[in-house]
N, C-alpha and C positions, 0 to 999 in steps of 0.2 A: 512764554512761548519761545524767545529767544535763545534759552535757557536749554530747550526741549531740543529745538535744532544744530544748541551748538555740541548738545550731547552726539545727536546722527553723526555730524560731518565729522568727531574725533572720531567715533568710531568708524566711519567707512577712511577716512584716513589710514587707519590701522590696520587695514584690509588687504592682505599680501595677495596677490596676483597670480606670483610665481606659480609652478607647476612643480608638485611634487611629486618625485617617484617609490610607488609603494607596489610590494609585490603581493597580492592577497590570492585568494583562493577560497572555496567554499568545501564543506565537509560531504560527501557523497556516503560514506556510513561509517557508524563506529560500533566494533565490536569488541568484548573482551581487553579494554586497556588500550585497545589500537584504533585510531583513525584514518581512513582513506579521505585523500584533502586532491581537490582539483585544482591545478591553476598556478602551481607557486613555482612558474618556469624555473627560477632564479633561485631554488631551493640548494644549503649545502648539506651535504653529508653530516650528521653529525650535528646539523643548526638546531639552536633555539625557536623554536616557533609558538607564536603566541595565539592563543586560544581566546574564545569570549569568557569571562570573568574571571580573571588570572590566572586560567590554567596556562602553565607551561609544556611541551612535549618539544620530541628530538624528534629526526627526521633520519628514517633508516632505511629505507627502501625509495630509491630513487629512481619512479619508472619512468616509461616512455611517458603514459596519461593519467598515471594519479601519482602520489606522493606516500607511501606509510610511514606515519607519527604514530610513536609510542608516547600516551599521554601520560604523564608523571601527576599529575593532578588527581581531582574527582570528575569520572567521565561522567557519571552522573548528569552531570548538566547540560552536558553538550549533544548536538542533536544534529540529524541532518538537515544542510543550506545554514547551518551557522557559517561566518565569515570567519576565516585563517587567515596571519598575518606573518611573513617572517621577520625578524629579528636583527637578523645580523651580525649574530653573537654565536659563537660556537659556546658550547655546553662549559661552562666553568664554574670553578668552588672558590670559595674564601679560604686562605693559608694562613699563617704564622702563627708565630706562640700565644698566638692568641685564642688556640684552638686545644691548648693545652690543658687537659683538665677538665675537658668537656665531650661532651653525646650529642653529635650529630647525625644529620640524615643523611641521604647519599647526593644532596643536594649543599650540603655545608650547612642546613638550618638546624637552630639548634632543638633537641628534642629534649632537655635534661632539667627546662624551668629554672634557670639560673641568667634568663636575658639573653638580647641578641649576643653574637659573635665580633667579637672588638677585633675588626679585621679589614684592613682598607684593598690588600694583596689578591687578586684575585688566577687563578691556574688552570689551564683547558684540562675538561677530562681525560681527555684523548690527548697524547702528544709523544711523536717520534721517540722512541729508546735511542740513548747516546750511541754512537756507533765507536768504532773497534778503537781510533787513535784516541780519543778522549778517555777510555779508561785506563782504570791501572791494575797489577796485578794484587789479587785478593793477599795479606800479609798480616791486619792487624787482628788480634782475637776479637769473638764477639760470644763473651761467658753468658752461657745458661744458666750457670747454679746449678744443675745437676751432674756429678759426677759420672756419669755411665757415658755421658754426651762428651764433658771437657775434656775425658781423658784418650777415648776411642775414638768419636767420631766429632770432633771440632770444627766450629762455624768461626766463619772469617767475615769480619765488616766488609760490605759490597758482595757479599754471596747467597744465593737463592737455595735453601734446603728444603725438602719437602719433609715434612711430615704425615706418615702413610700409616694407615690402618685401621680395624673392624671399628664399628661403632662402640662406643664406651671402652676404648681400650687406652685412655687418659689422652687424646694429643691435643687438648685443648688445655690440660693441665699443662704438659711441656711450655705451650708458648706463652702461657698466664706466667709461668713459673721465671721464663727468660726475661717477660717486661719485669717480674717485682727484682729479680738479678740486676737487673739493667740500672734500675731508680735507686738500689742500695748502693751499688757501685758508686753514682752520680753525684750521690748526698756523701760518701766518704770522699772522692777525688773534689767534689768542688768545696769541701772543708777542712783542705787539704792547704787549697792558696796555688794548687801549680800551677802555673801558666800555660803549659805545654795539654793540659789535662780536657779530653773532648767526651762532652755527655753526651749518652746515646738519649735521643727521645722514641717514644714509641708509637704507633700506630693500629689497630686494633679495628681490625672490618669485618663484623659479625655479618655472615649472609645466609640469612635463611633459616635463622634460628628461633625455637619459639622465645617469648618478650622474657620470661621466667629465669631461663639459660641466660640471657643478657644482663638481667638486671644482679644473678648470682656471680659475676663475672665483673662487674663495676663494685659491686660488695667487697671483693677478694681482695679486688688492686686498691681499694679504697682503704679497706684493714691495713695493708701492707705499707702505706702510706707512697700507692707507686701511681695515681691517679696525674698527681700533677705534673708528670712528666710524659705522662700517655692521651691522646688522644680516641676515644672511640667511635667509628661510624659505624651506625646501625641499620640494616637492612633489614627486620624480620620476617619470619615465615607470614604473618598475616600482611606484608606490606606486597606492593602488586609487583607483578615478574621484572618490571622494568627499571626501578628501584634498586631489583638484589642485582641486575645486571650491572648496572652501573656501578655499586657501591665499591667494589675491588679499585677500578678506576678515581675513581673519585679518591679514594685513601693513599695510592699511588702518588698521584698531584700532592696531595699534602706533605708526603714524603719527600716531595723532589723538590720542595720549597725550601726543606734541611738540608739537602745534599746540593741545591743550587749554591749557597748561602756558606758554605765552606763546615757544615755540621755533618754529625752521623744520626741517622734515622734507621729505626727498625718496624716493622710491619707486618701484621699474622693477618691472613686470608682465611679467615675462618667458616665455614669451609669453600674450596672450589667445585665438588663435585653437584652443591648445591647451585652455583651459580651458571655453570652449564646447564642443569636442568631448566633454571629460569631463561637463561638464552635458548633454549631449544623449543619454552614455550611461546615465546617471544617470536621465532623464528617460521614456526609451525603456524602461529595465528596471521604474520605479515604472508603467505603462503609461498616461502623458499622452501624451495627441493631440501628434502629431508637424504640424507644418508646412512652411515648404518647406527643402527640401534638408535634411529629416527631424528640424530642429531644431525642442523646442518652442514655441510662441507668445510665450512671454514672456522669448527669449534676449536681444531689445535690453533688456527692465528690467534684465537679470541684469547688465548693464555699465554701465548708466546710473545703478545705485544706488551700484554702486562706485564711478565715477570722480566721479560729483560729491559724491562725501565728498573731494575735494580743495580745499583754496579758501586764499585767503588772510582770516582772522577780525578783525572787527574789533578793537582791545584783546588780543587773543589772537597766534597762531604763523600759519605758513600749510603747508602740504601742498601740494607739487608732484606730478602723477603723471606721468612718463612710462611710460603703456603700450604694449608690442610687438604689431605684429598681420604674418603673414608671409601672404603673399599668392602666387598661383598663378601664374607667365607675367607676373607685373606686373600681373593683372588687381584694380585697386583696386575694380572697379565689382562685384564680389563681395559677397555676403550679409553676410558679417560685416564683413570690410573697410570698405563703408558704411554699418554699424552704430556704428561706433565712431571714426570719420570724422565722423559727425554728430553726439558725443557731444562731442569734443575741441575744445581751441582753437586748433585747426592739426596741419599732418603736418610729419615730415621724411620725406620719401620717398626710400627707396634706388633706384636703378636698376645692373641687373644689367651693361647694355653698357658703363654706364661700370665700374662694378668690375672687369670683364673688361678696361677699355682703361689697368688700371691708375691709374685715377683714383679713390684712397681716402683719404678716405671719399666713397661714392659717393654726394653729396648730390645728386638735383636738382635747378636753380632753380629750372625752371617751374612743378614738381607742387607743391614745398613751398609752405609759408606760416607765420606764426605770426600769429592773432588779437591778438594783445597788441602787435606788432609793437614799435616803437623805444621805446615808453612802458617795456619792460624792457631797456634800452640802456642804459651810462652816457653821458655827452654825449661825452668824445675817443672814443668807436666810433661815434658817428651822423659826427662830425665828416672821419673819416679811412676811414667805409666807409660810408656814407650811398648813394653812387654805383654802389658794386661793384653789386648783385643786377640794377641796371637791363641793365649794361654786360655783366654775364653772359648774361644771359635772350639781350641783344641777339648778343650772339658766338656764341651756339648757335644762333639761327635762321641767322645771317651762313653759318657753317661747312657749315651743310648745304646750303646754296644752292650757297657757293664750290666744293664738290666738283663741280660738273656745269659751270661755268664758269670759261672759261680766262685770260681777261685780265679783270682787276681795277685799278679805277681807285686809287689812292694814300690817297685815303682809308678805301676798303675795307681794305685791306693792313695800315695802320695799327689800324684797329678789329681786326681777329683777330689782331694782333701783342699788341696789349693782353691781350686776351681769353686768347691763349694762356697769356703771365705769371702770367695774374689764376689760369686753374686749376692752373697747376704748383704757384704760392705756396700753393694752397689743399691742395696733396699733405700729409699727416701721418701718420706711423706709427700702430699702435695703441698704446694703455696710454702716451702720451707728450701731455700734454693741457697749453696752452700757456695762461699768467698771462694776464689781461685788459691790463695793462701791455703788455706784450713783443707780442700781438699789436697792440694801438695804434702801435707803434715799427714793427714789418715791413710794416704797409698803409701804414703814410706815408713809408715807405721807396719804396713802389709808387709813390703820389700824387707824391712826390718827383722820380721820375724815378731814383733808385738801381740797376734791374734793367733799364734801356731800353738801355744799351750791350754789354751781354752775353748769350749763349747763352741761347736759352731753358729747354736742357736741364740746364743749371745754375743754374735759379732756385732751385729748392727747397734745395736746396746753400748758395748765398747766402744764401738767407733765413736759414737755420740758424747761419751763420756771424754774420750781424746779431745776431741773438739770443743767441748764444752771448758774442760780443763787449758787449753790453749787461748782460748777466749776470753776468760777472766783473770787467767795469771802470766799470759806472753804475751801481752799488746805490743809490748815493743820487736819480740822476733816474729811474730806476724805481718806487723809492719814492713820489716826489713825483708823480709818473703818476699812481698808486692812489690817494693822499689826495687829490688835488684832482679825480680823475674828469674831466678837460676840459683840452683845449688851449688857452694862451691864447698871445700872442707870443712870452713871454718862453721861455714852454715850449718851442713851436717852434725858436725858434732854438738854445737847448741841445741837443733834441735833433737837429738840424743839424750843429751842432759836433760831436757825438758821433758821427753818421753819417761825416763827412768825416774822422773821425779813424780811424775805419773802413776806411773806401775808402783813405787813406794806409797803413795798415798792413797794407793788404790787396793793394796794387798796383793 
């Protein structure tokens, strides 16, 4: 008995008094992904709040006398006069390289069956873009591996390029193509020893893709051996609108955990016209005023907050974003299209007729641009393709003209003989994305005169064969390409000799 009571008195001993303060609230209904929650005075923007059986939801609508949470969970369970609780945690993921080489959700959990995420780091979804004195000016290259890109319209670490165009006209190839550029680059400079030598990591936020498209896109980079330096967040089309909203966000954070940290990080938004749609569903069910083409008013901040969390930091990393935007008929002049067009620093614009005419990647000339322009060039690519975009631009107005006109004077003839070259050369598989070196060697193969005596239909053929041939027999002035970044005579002429040793073994 003694025994019995001296159990009671430890426990009411143990009996805190105190008063603790908890903000709760009850659910008045939930529809569609979204709950109306009474009661949570003390609600933040943006909070975590906690549901009955560990659903998680954010808090997005902040009224006068309910609250709307989007619930990231299974609403399923939850019901009305269930009890709401907040948090007191703004919306964060798990960061570092710990995240490398794995498929998570837009929540940082992992989806990929390879165990939790070895991550102690944690980073608000949401969080302020550096402002104007912390950054610096965009300067160092950031190689795609596609020649059509590195030579004309070049990306700069800390710069936001979009990538625009029709469905299926490859721009998810481009930015596949840029991370496996990025991880081969990574694996030669950090087997290299240099000290000075900065690996990009990559970032990769599928939204609103079906699971099929993802899972053929973790295959690519996996073949490529570019996985372990990529991280992917997955939002797909069967996951719920609030999810693909978040997930750009959420991949941001990860990104800025490389660029806090004094690293360079790269990141494809694949797609964003998807993830407007999911906000706009999002937005229509919390019932904000719809605007035109029934998105609500504040769709450009919802892209403008994202992308310029990209930058290159002073003292710090930099964050590149290439976001996707897929457009209708070609139509750029489209609501979001020119949303996020006047957000970026430059397009690469696909066009569909060339894709169809077999000319991939279908970069092109006129519509593109890159803001940054040659300032992210090394100096042998201004030197040996400085000329190309003019000569392009020029050969596609030529072409359309020559169709309707029968006799052509010799110098016209010449100009679209060029031009023709200039887009075979520029032909490239997918998932085969070509050194900054080797593409230096094939345009002054052009400048050269190397592809003027042959078939045009055999350019791309030759090129491959140049290439091919520099790669097994000139490691060492390949090499010296990369380290000195610039042709000088001496350069020149070796690679000459090399060419002509070429052409003899070639016929």
């Amino acid at each position: 008995m003694s025994t019995v009571l001296a159990q009671i008195e430890s426990q009411i001993a143990k009996l805190s008094s105190t008063a603790v303060r908890k903000n709760t609230g009850f659910i008045t209904a939930v529809a569609d992904g979204v709950a109306k929650v009474n009661g949570l005075s003390d609600v933040m923007y943006n909070e975590m709040v906690a549901f009955p059986g560990g659903v998680i939801g954010i808090a997005l609508n902040l009224g006068e006398d309910e609250v709307g949470c989007v619930v990231l969970g299974d609403v399923s369970q939850l019901k009305q006069g269930d009890e709401v609780q907040t948090t007191g945690k703004l919306l964060s993921v798990p960061v570092g390289k710990g995240l490398l080489g794995r498929v998570v959700d837009a929540l940082g959990n992992a989806v990929d069956g390879k165990g939790a995420i070895d991550s102690t780091t944690f980073y608000p979804v949401e969080k302020i873009a550096p402002g104007i004195m912390a950054r610096k000016s965009v300067n160092q290259p950031l190689f795609t591996g596609i020649m059509a890109i590195d030579s004309m319209i070049p990306i700069g670490r800390g710069q936001r390029e979009l990538i625009i165009g029709d469905r299926g006209t490859g721009k998810t190839t481009i930015a596949i193509d840029t991370i496996i550029n990025q991880a081969n680059i990574n694996r030669v400079g950090l087997a290299s020893g240099d000290a000075s030598f900065r690996p990009v990591y990559s970032i990769y936020v599928a939204i609103g893709q079906k699971n099929s498209n993802i899972v053929r896109t973790i295959a690519a980079l996996e073949a490529a051996g570019a996985l372990e330096f990529t991280c992917i967040v997955a939002a797909p089309a069967a996951d719920n609108p609030a999810n693909q909203y978040l997930a750009p966000y959420s991949g941001a954070a990860i990104g800025e955990w490389f660029m806090e940290n004094g690293m360079d990080a790269l990141i494809v938004y694949d797609d964003l016209s998807k993830h407007a749609v999911a906000y706009r569903q999002i937005s229509l069910i919390l019932k904000r005023p719809s605007g035109r083409e029934a998105y609500p008013g504040d769709v450009f901040y919802l892209h403008s907050r994202l992308l310029e969390r990209a930058a290159r930091l002073d003292g710090k990393g930099s964050l590149t974003a290439l976001p996707i935007i897929e457009t209708l008929a070609g139509d750029v002049s489209a609501y979001i299209p020119t949303n996020v067009i006047s957000i970026t620093d430059g397009q690469i614009f696909l066009e569909t007729d060339l894709f169809n005419q077999g000319i991939r990647p279908a970069v092109s000339v006129g519509l593109s641009v890159s803001r940054v322009g040659s300032a992210a060039q090394i100096k042998a690519t201004k030197q040996v393709g400085g000329k190309l975009k003019g000569e392009l631009a020029q050969f596609r107005e030529l072409a359309a003209f020559a169709q309707f006109g029968s006799d052509l004077d010799a110098k016209t003839k010449a100009q679209l003989d060029r031009g023709s070259r200039i887009v075979e050369l520029f032909k490239q598989p997918a998932f085969n994305p070509i050194s900054i070196e080797l593409q230096a060697v094939t345009i002054f193969a052009l400048q050269k005169g190397y592809y003027d005596g042959i078939d045009i239909k055999t350019v791309t053929k030759t090129s491959a064969s140049i290439r091919e041939f520099f790669k097994t027999r000139q490691d060492a002035l390949l090499t010296e390409i990369r380290t000195k970044a610039a042709l000088d005579k001496d350069l020149e002429a070796k690679i000459i000799t090399a060419l002509n040793a070429w052409k003899s073994s070639n016929g």
